[in-house]
N, C-alpha and C positions, 0 to 999 in steps of 0.2 A: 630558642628552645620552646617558649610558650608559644612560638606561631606553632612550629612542626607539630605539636602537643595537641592544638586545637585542631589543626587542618586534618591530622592523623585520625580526628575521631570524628567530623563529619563525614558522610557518604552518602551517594545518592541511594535512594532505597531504604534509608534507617533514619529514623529520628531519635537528637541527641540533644538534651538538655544538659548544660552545666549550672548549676547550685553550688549552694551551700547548707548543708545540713539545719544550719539555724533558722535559717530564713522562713516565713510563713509564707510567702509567695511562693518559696520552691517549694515547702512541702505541699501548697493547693494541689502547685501542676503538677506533684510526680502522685496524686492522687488524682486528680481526674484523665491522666492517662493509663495510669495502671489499671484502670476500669476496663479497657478498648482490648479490644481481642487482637494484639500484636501478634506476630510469627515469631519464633521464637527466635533470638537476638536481634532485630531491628528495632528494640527501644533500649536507649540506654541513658541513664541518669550519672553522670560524672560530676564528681566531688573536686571541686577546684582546691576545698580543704587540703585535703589531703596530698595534695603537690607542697613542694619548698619553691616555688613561683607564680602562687595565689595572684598577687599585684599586678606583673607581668600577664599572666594569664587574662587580668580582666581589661588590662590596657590595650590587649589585642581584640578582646573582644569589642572595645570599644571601637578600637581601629577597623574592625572588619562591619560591626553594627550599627556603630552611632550610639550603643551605649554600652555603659562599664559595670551595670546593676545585674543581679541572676535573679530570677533565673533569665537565659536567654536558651529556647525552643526552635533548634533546626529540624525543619522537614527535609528532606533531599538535603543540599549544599544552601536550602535557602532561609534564612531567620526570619520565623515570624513575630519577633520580639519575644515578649516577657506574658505574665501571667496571665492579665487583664486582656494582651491581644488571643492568648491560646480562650480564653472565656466566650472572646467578644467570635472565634471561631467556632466553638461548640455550638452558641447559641444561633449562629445563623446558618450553620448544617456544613457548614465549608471544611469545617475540620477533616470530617470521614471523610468526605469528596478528596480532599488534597490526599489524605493517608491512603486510601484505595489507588489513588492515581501513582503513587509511587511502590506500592506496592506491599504493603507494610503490616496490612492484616489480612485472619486467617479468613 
């Protein structure tokens, strides 16, 4: 159930970060994306909270990423990890490149 759940909500073309509300790392990233002139539904911020298979959910993320922490930040079908990597992408211009390439802002 937690793969179909996660698998369901990447897509190539859209970027999907899964959080958790509390978290200071998720709220950085879902602040310094909400800045970026997205199209409208290719970003989406998914609340693991809010499922009744939180555990399951990050055990697959583990399984799919190599790790179990949120936030985890797909571009296309591809993870570029967590807060720090989305940072260490702003700051060397890769971010927009990767998000243009797929197609994702206006």
């Amino acid at each position: 159930m937690a793969q179909a759940f996660v698998n369901g909500k990447i897509q190539p073309g859209k970027v999907v970060v899964f959080i958790k509300p509390t978290c200071p790392y998720c709220r950085k990233t879902q602040e310094i994306l909400s800045q970026l002139p997205f199209k409208e539904g290719l970003l989406e911020f998914v609340d693991i909270t809010a499922t009744s298979n939180t555990n399951e959910i990050q055990d697959y993320l583990q399984q799919l990423t190599g790790a179990r922490t949120v936030p985890r930040v797909f571009i296309g079908k591809d993870c570029i990890g967590g807060c720090s990597d989305l940072v260490a992408l702003q700051q060397n211009g890769e971010l927009m490149v990767r998000l243009k390439q797929i197609g994702a802002l206006q």
